[in-house]
C-alpha positions in Angstrom: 0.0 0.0 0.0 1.7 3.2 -0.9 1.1 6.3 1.4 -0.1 9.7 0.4 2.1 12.5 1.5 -1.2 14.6 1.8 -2.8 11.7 3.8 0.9 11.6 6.0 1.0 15.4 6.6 -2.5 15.6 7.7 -2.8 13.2 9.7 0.9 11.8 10.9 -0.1 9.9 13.8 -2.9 7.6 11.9 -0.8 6.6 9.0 2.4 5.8 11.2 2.7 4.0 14.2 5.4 6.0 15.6 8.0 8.7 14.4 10.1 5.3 13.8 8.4 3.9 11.2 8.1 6.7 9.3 12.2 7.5 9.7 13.0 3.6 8.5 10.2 4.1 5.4 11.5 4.2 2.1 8.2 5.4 0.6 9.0 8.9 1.2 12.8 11.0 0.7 14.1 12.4 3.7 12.7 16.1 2.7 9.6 14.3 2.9 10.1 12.8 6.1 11.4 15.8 7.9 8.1 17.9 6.6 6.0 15.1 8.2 7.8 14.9 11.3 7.2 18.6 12.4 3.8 18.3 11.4 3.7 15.7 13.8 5.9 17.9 15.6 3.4 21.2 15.6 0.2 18.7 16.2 1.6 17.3 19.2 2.7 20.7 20.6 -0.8 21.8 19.9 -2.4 19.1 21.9 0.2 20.1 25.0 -1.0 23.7 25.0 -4.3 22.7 24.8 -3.8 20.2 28.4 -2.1 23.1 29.5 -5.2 25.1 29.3 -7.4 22.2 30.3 -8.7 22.0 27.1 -7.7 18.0 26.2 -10.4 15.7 25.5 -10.6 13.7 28.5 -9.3 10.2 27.2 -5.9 11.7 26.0 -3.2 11.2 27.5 -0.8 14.2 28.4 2.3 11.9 29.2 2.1 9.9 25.8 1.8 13.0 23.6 5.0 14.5 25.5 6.7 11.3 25.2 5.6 11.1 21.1 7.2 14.5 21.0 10.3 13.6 22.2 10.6 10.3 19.6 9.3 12.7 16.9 12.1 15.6 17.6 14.5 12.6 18.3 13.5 11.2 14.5 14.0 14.8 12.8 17.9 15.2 14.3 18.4 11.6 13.0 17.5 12.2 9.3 20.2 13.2 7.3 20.3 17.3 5.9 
């Protein structure tokens, strides 16, 4: 099944399992990779505000999307310039 790079950017976090997967794909270059992993990146960050300000949907969980953060910022200074 080949992946969409709109699909990918929109929704990161439904298409790949973790930050890993999508660093070891070889369906995207790693241009491609990097743009999905900061919009994985800026959506995560989003969500953290948002539990912040109490504004999380009350099955989320605040400790996962931090750690998901750190894998996803982890995966972008792993993929080559």
């Amino acid at each position: 099944m080949q992946m969409n790079m709109q699909q990918a950017m929109k929704n990161p976090n439904v298409e790949f399992v973790s930050p890993e997967v999508l660093e070891a794909s070889a369906e995207f270059s790693a241009a491609q990779k990097r743009a999905i992993l900061r919009q994985w990146k800026d959506q995560l960050e989003q969500l953290l505000v948002a539990d912040e300000e109490s504004m999380l949907r009350a099955n989320a969980n605040a400790g996962a999307n931090a750690e998901c953060l750190r894998r996803v910022t982890d995966s972008l200074t792993r993929l080559p310039l």
